[in-house]
N, C-alpha and C positions, 0 to 999 in steps of 0.2 A: 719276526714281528718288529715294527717300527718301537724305535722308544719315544712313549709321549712325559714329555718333562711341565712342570704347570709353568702356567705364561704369567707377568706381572710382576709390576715393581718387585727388585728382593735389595735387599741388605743383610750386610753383615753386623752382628750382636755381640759384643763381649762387654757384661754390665758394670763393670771393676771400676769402681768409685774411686775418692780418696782413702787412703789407709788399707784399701784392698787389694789383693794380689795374687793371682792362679799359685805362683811361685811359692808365695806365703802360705798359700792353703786360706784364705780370708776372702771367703764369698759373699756374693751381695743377696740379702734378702728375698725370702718371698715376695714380701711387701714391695722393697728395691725395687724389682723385675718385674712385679704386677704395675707400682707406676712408669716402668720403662716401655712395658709391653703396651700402653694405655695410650703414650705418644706414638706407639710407632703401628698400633692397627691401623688407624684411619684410610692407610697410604700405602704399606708395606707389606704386603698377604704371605711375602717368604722371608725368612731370616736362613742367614745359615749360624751355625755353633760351630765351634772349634775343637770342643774336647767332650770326653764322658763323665767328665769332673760332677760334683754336686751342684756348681750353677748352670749346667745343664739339665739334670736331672730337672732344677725347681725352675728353670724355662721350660719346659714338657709341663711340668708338674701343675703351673699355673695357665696355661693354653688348656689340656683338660678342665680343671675345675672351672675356669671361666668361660667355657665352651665359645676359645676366641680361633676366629676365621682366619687362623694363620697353620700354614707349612713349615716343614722346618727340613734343610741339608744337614746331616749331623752328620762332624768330624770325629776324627779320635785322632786323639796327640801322640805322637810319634816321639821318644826322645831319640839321644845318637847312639848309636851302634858301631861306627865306629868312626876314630879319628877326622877331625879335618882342618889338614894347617894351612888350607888357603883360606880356613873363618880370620878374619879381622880384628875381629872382638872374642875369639875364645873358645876355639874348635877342636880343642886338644883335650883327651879325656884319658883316665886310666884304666886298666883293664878292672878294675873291679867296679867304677863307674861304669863302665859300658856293658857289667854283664848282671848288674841292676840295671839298667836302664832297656834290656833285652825280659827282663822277667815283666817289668813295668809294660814294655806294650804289649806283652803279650796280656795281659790283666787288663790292660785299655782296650783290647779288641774285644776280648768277652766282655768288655759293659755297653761297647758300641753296637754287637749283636743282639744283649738282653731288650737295650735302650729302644731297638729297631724296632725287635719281634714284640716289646711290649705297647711300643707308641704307630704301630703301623699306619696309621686312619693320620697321624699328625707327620713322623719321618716321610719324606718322600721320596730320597736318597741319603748315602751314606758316604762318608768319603775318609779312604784310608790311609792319614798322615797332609801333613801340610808344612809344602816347601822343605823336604828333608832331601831330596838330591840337588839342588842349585849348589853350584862351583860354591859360595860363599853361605851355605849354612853354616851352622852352629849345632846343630842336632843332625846329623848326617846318617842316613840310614841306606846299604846299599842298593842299588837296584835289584838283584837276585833276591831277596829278603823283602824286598817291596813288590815283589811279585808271589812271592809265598804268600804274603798278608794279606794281597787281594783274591787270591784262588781261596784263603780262607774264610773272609769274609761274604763272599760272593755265594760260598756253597751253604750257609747257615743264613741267610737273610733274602726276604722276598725283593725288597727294593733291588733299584739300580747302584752299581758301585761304582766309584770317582775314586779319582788323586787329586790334591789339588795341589798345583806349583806352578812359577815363573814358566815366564812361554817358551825361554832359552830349553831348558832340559827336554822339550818336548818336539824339538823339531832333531834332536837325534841320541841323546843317550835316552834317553825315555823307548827308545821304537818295541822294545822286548815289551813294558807295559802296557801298552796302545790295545793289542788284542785282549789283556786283561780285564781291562775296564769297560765296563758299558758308555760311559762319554767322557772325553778329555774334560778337564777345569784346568783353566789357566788364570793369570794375573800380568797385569799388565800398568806398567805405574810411568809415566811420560815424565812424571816430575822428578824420580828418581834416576832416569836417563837424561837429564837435564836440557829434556824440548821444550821449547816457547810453548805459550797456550795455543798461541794459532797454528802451530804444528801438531798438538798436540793428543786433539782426534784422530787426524789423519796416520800418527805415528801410531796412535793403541789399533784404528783397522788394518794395520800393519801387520803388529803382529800379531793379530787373528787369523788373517787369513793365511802368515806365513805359515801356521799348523795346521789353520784350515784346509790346504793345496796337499797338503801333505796325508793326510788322511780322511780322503773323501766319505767315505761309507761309515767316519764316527762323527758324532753330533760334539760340538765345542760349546762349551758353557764357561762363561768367563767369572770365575769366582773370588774377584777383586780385583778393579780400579779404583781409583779417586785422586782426592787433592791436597792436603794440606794446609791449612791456613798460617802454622807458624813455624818457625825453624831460625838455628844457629848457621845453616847455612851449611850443613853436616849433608855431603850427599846429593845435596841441589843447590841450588840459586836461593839465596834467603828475603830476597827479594819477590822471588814467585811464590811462595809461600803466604799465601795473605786470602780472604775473604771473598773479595773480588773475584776473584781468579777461579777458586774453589766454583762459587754458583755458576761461572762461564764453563767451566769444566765438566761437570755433573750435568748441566741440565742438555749440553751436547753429547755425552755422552748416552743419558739416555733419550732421548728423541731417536739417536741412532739406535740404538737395540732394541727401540721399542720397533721401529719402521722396518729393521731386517730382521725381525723375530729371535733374536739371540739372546736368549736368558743371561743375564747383567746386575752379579750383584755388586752394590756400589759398598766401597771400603770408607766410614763405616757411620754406624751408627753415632756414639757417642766417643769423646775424648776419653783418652786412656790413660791418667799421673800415673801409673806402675812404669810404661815401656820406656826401654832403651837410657840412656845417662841418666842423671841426677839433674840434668841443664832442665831448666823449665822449658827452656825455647828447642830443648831435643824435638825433631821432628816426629816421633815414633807418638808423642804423645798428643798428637792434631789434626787427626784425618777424622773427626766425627761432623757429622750435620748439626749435631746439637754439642754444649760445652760438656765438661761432667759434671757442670750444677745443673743439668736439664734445661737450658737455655738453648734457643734454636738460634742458629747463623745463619747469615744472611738468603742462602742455598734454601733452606726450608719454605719462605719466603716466593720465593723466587718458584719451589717446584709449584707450591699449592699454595697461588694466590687467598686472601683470604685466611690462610690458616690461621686457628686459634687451640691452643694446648687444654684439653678437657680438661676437666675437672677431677682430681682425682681422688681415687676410689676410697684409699685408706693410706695412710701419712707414712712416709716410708721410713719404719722402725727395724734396728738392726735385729736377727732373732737372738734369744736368749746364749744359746750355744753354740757356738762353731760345730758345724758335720766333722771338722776335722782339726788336730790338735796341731800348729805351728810347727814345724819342724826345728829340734834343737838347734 
Protein backbone atom coordinates (compact mmCIF):
# COMPACT_ATOMS: atom_id res chain seq x y z
CA UNK A 1 0.00 0.00 0.00
CA UNK A 2 1.30 3.43 -0.86
CA UNK A 3 1.82 5.72 2.21
CA UNK A 4 -0.59 8.80 1.98
CA UNK A 5 1.09 11.49 4.30
CA UNK A 6 -1.28 14.94 4.41
CA UNK A 7 -0.12 17.80 2.12
CA UNK A 8 0.15 21.50 3.38
CA UNK A 9 2.00 24.15 5.13
CA UNK A 10 3.48 22.40 8.38
CA UNK A 11 5.65 23.83 11.13
CA UNK A 12 7.46 23.05 13.86
CA UNK A 13 5.97 24.04 17.55
CA UNK A 14 7.77 24.21 20.65
CA UNK A 15 5.73 27.02 22.97
CA UNK A 16 8.64 27.64 25.80
CA UNK A 17 8.28 31.31 26.53
CA UNK A 18 10.51 33.29 28.91
CA UNK A 19 11.29 31.59 32.17
CA UNK A 20 10.21 28.34 30.66
CA UNK A 21 12.06 25.24 29.86
CA UNK A 22 11.37 21.28 28.85
CA UNK A 23 14.70 21.08 30.89
CA UNK A 24 13.11 22.77 33.77
CA UNK A 25 10.06 20.85 33.65
CA UNK A 26 8.20 24.67 33.33
CA UNK A 27 5.47 24.28 30.55
CA UNK A 28 3.62 26.77 28.86
CA UNK A 29 -0.22 26.99 29.49
CA UNK A 30 -3.17 25.81 28.20
CA UNK A 31 -4.16 29.34 27.71
CA UNK A 32 -0.27 29.87 26.35
CA UNK A 33 -0.76 27.28 23.40
CA UNK A 34 -4.57 28.05 22.82
CA UNK A 35 -3.07 31.70 21.99
CA UNK A 36 -0.12 30.05 20.13
CA UNK A 37 -2.28 27.65 18.31
CA UNK A 38 -4.86 30.82 17.42
CA UNK A 39 -1.83 32.40 15.35
CA UNK A 40 -0.55 29.59 13.75
CA UNK A 41 -4.20 27.94 12.35
CA UNK A 42 -4.98 30.32 9.89
CA UNK A 43 -1.82 29.03 7.74
CA UNK A 44 -0.29 25.90 9.25
CA UNK A 45 -2.96 22.76 9.27
CA UNK A 46 0.36 20.40 10.51
CA UNK A 47 2.75 21.11 13.50
CA UNK A 48 5.04 18.53 14.47
CA UNK A 49 5.90 18.11 18.53
CA UNK A 50 8.94 16.96 19.81
CA UNK A 51 8.47 15.19 22.86
CA UNK A 52 5.51 13.34 25.06
CA UNK A 53 6.08 15.86 27.82
CA UNK A 54 2.81 17.66 29.37
CA UNK A 55 3.18 20.53 26.74
CA UNK A 56 2.33 18.00 24.32
CA UNK A 57 -0.22 16.38 26.03
CA UNK A 58 -2.07 20.26 26.49
CA UNK A 59 -1.17 20.75 22.50
CA UNK A 60 -3.45 17.62 21.72
CA UNK A 61 -5.46 18.66 24.67
CA UNK A 62 -6.46 22.01 23.17
CA UNK A 63 -6.81 21.05 19.27
CA UNK A 64 -9.64 18.46 20.73
CA UNK A 65 -11.47 20.89 22.82
CA UNK A 66 -11.29 23.46 20.31
CA UNK A 67 -12.18 21.26 17.56
CA UNK A 68 -9.04 23.13 15.63
CA UNK A 69 -8.25 21.77 11.83
CA UNK A 70 -4.83 20.85 12.74
CA UNK A 71 -2.61 17.43 12.37
CA UNK A 72 0.05 16.81 14.39
CA UNK A 73 3.74 14.48 13.79
CA UNK A 74 4.40 13.55 17.34
CA UNK A 75 7.90 12.98 18.67
CA UNK A 76 9.20 11.31 21.56
CA UNK A 77 12.55 12.53 23.23
CA UNK A 78 15.23 10.22 23.09
CA UNK A 79 18.02 11.04 25.84
CA UNK A 80 21.71 9.46 25.51
CA UNK A 81 22.39 6.05 25.87
CA UNK A 82 25.52 6.11 25.41
CA UNK A 83 28.76 8.34 25.49
CA UNK A 84 29.78 10.85 22.73
CA UNK A 85 33.10 12.59 22.85
CA UNK A 86 32.83 14.01 19.43
CA UNK A 87 29.67 16.28 21.23
CA UNK A 88 31.27 19.70 21.48
CA UNK A 89 29.33 21.09 24.16
CA UNK A 90 28.88 17.96 26.46
CA UNK A 91 28.53 14.23 25.20
CA UNK A 92 30.10 12.49 27.90
CA UNK A 93 27.65 10.88 30.43
CA UNK A 94 28.20 8.33 33.33
CA UNK A 95 26.98 5.04 33.59
CA UNK A 96 24.41 5.64 36.06
CA UNK A 97 23.17 8.74 33.75
CA UNK A 98 22.81 6.63 30.91
CA UNK A 99 20.96 3.81 32.63
CA UNK A 100 18.45 6.50 33.77
CA UNK A 101 18.25 7.84 30.76
CA UNK A 102 17.65 4.21 29.23
CA UNK A 103 14.48 3.59 31.67
CA UNK A 104 13.35 7.31 30.69
CA UNK A 105 12.94 6.41 26.97
CA UNK A 106 11.78 3.55 27.50
CA UNK A 107 8.73 5.58 29.80
CA UNK A 108 8.80 8.28 26.69
CA UNK A 109 7.81 5.57 24.15
CA UNK A 110 4.92 4.17 26.21
CA UNK A 111 3.39 7.91 26.39
CA UNK A 112 4.14 8.37 22.66
CA UNK A 113 2.02 4.98 21.93
CA UNK A 114 -0.79 5.98 24.69
CA UNK A 115 -0.57 9.74 23.07
CA UNK A 116 -1.09 8.10 19.45
CA UNK A 117 -3.68 5.38 20.17
CA UNK A 118 -5.50 8.03 22.26
CA UNK A 119 -5.21 11.12 19.81
CA UNK A 120 -5.55 8.96 16.35
CA UNK A 121 -8.24 11.37 14.33
CA UNK A 122 -5.40 14.43 15.40
CA UNK A 123 -1.57 12.13 15.45
CA UNK A 124 -0.92 11.34 11.90
CA UNK A 125 2.48 10.04 12.41
CA UNK A 126 4.97 9.42 15.08
CA UNK A 127 8.56 9.78 15.13
CA UNK A 128 10.97 7.80 17.31
CA UNK A 129 13.83 10.23 18.72
CA UNK A 130 15.27 13.35 17.22
CA UNK A 131 18.77 13.86 15.86
CA UNK A 132 20.34 11.26 18.45
CA UNK A 133 22.71 9.48 15.94
CA UNK A 134 24.59 12.63 14.16
CA UNK A 135 28.47 12.50 14.61
CA UNK A 136 27.99 15.71 17.12
CA UNK A 137 24.87 14.79 19.35
CA UNK A 138 24.63 15.20 22.71
CA UNK A 139 22.13 12.72 23.48
CA UNK A 140 23.52 9.77 21.41
CA UNK A 141 21.46 6.73 21.22
CA UNK A 142 22.89 3.71 19.25
CA UNK A 143 21.69 2.60 16.10
CA UNK A 144 20.92 -1.21 17.06
CA UNK A 145 18.67 0.41 20.04
CA UNK A 146 17.06 2.84 17.48
CA UNK A 147 16.11 0.03 15.60
CA UNK A 148 14.58 -1.92 18.71
CA UNK A 149 12.46 1.35 19.40
CA UNK A 150 11.09 1.63 16.08
CA UNK A 151 10.00 -2.37 15.61
CA UNK A 152 8.40 -1.22 19.04
CA UNK A 153 6.73 1.33 18.28
CA UNK A 154 5.60 0.36 14.84
CA UNK A 155 3.89 -2.85 16.38
CA UNK A 156 1.72 -1.00 19.16
CA UNK A 157 0.48 2.00 16.87
CA UNK A 158 -1.65 2.40 13.69
CA UNK A 159 0.08 5.41 12.24
CA UNK A 160 3.12 5.72 10.09
CA UNK A 161 6.77 5.69 12.01
CA UNK A 162 9.68 8.27 11.35
CA UNK A 163 13.14 9.17 12.74
CA UNK A 164 13.93 12.31 12.42
CA UNK A 165 17.71 13.48 11.93
CA UNK A 166 20.36 15.39 9.88
CA UNK A 167 20.64 14.21 6.34
CA UNK A 168 24.32 13.12 6.95
CA UNK A 169 23.41 9.94 9.04
CA UNK A 170 21.04 8.93 6.46
CA UNK A 171 22.93 8.46 3.36
CA UNK A 172 24.92 5.63 5.29
CA UNK A 173 25.03 4.71 9.11
CA UNK A 174 21.31 5.08 9.08
CA UNK A 175 20.90 2.10 5.95
CA UNK A 176 20.03 -0.72 9.00
CA UNK A 177 17.02 1.80 9.92
CA UNK A 178 15.76 2.69 6.39
CA UNK A 179 13.66 -0.55 6.27
CA UNK A 180 12.35 0.18 9.81
CA UNK A 181 10.59 3.21 9.05
CA UNK A 182 7.72 3.85 7.11
CA UNK A 183 9.52 7.43 5.60
CA UNK A 184 12.88 8.93 6.13
CA UNK A 185 12.49 12.72 8.07
CA UNK A 186 15.57 14.53 7.46
CA UNK A 187 16.87 18.32 8.32
CA UNK A 188 18.71 20.26 6.40
CA UNK A 189 20.05 23.86 7.80
CA UNK A 190 22.25 25.70 4.76
CA UNK A 191 22.99 28.31 7.30
CA UNK A 192 24.53 26.06 9.70
CA UNK A 193 26.86 24.71 6.69
CA UNK A 194 27.66 28.27 6.09
CA UNK A 195 25.97 28.59 2.24
CA UNK A 196 25.07 32.17 0.89
CA UNK A 197 21.32 32.50 0.53
CA UNK A 198 21.72 32.18 -3.18
CA UNK A 199 23.23 28.90 -2.79
CA UNK A 200 21.17 28.13 -0.42
CA UNK A 201 17.95 26.25 -2.00
CA UNK A 202 19.98 24.76 -4.33
CA UNK A 203 22.29 23.33 -1.42
CA UNK A 204 18.94 22.09 0.99
CA UNK A 205 17.71 20.19 -2.87
CA UNK A 206 20.94 18.86 -2.35
CA UNK A 207 20.66 17.12 0.15
CA UNK A 208 17.36 15.81 -0.38
CA UNK A 209 17.83 14.26 -3.03
CA UNK A 210 21.34 12.90 -1.98
CA UNK A 211 18.96 10.41 0.40
CA UNK A 212 16.49 10.70 -1.96
CA UNK A 213 18.84 8.64 -4.84
CA UNK A 214 19.56 6.51 -2.31
CA UNK A 215 16.23 5.02 -1.26
CA UNK A 216 13.94 5.16 -4.11
CA UNK A 217 10.90 3.13 -2.85
CA UNK A 218 10.87 5.26 0.70
CA UNK A 219 9.00 8.65 0.68
CA UNK A 220 11.43 11.63 2.27
CA UNK A 221 9.86 14.08 4.46
CA UNK A 222 11.89 16.91 5.51
CA UNK A 223 11.22 17.69 9.21
CA UNK A 224 13.31 20.85 9.59
CA UNK A 225 14.79 23.62 7.58
CA UNK A 226 14.93 27.28 8.06
CA UNK A 227 16.83 30.45 9.00
CA UNK A 228 17.88 32.51 11.65
CA UNK A 229 17.58 35.91 12.16
CA UNK A 230 20.22 36.39 14.84
CA UNK A 231 23.50 35.08 16.04
CA UNK A 232 26.96 35.67 17.68
CA UNK A 233 28.33 34.33 14.75
CA UNK A 234 28.60 30.64 16.61
CA UNK A 235 28.41 28.06 13.78
CA UNK A 236 27.58 30.52 10.82
CA UNK A 237 28.26 33.89 9.32
CA UNK A 238 26.69 36.46 11.80
CA UNK A 239 26.08 38.39 9.26
CA UNK A 240 23.44 35.99 7.42
CA UNK A 241 21.74 35.81 10.26
CA UNK A 242 19.23 38.56 9.97
CA UNK A 243 15.39 39.13 8.82
CA UNK A 244 16.01 39.76 5.42
CA UNK A 245 17.48 36.63 4.60
CA UNK A 246 15.14 34.60 6.79
CA UNK A 247 11.86 35.69 4.42
CA UNK A 248 14.16 35.17 1.12
CA UNK A 249 14.77 31.72 2.67
CA UNK A 250 11.53 30.32 3.74
CA UNK A 251 9.39 31.69 1.31
CA UNK A 252 11.83 29.72 -1.44
CA UNK A 253 11.91 27.12 0.37
CA UNK A 254 8.43 26.57 0.35
CA UNK A 255 7.29 27.53 -3.16
CA UNK A 256 9.72 24.49 -3.71
CA UNK A 257 8.06 21.89 -1.76
CA UNK A 258 5.02 23.16 -2.32
CA UNK A 259 5.60 22.69 -6.42
CA UNK A 260 7.53 18.99 -5.94
CA UNK A 261 5.05 17.81 -3.43
CA UNK A 262 7.62 17.26 -0.54
CA UNK A 263 6.15 17.64 2.90
CA UNK A 264 8.40 20.62 4.46
CA UNK A 265 8.11 21.49 7.78
CA UNK A 266 9.79 24.81 8.26
CA UNK A 267 12.00 25.13 11.66
CA UNK A 268 10.10 26.98 13.60
CA UNK A 269 7.44 28.51 14.88
CA UNK A 270 8.28 30.89 17.59
CA UNK A 271 11.78 32.01 19.23
CA UNK A 272 13.14 29.75 21.85
CA UNK A 273 15.11 32.12 25.29
CA UNK A 274 15.81 28.41 26.93
CA UNK A 275 18.26 27.05 23.85
CA UNK A 276 21.88 26.79 23.77
CA UNK A 277 24.24 29.66 25.76
CA UNK A 278 23.33 32.23 28.00
CA UNK A 279 24.43 34.86 24.75
CA UNK A 280 21.18 36.43 23.91
CA UNK A 281 22.48 36.59 20.32
CA UNK A 282 23.13 32.39 20.74
CA UNK A 283 21.67 31.41 17.51
CA UNK A 284 19.63 28.27 19.01
CA UNK A 285 17.45 31.01 20.23
CA UNK A 286 16.11 32.72 16.53
CA UNK A 287 14.83 30.35 14.11
CA UNK A 288 11.01 31.31 14.92
CA UNK A 289 8.57 33.27 12.29
CA UNK A 290 7.20 34.96 15.10
CA UNK A 291 9.48 36.61 18.26
CA UNK A 292 8.64 34.78 21.78
CA UNK A 293 6.49 37.91 22.61
CA UNK A 294 4.14 36.75 19.66
CA UNK A 295 5.29 39.25 17.36
CA UNK A 296 5.45 38.20 13.56
CA UNK A 297 8.98 38.96 11.40
CA UNK A 298 9.21 40.08 8.62
CA UNK A 299 8.64 36.24 6.73
CA UNK A 300 5.08 36.15 8.09
CA UNK A 301 4.56 39.10 6.20
CA UNK A 302 5.97 38.29 3.31
CA UNK A 303 4.09 34.33 3.35
CA UNK A 304 0.56 35.86 3.74
CA UNK A 305 0.31 39.09 2.47
CA UNK A 306 -2.42 40.82 4.34
CA UNK A 307 -1.92 38.95 7.49
CA UNK A 308 -3.35 40.19 10.57
CA UNK A 309 -3.01 38.31 14.19
CA UNK A 310 -6.68 37.42 15.53
CA UNK A 311 -8.02 38.21 18.20
CA UNK A 312 -7.46 36.27 21.02
CA UNK A 313 -9.60 33.97 22.67
CA UNK A 314 -8.61 34.18 26.32
CA UNK A 315 -5.30 36.15 27.86
CA UNK A 316 -2.55 33.95 28.28
CA UNK A 317 -2.47 33.15 32.19
CA UNK A 318 0.15 30.90 33.55
CA UNK A 319 -1.90 27.65 35.33
CA UNK A 320 -2.12 27.55 38.93
CA UNK A 321 0.30 24.34 39.21
CA UNK A 322 3.02 22.99 37.39
CA UNK A 323 2.10 19.11 36.00
CA UNK A 324 5.54 18.77 37.18
CA UNK A 325 7.75 19.67 40.31
CA UNK A 326 11.35 21.34 39.03
CA UNK A 327 13.88 19.16 39.35
CA UNK A 328 16.26 19.66 42.64
Amino acid sequence: MTLQLPTGNAICYSGYRDGQSPDQRRYPSLAQIREDLQLLVPHWPLLRLYDCSPHAERVLQVIREDQLPLRVLLGAYLGAEASNPACPWGGLHDDTQLAANTRENAAELGRLIELARAHADIVFAVAVGNECTVDWTDHLVPVPRMVEYVRRVRTAVAQPVTFCENYVPWLDKLRALVAEVDFISLHTYPLWEYQSIERALAYTQANVDSVARLYPDQPVVITEAGWCTASNGRGMRAADANAQLQTRYVRELMDWSRESGRLCFVFEAFDEPWKGSPDPLEPEKHWGLYTVDRQPKPVVQALFPGFRPPDPITAPTPDPLPSLEPPA
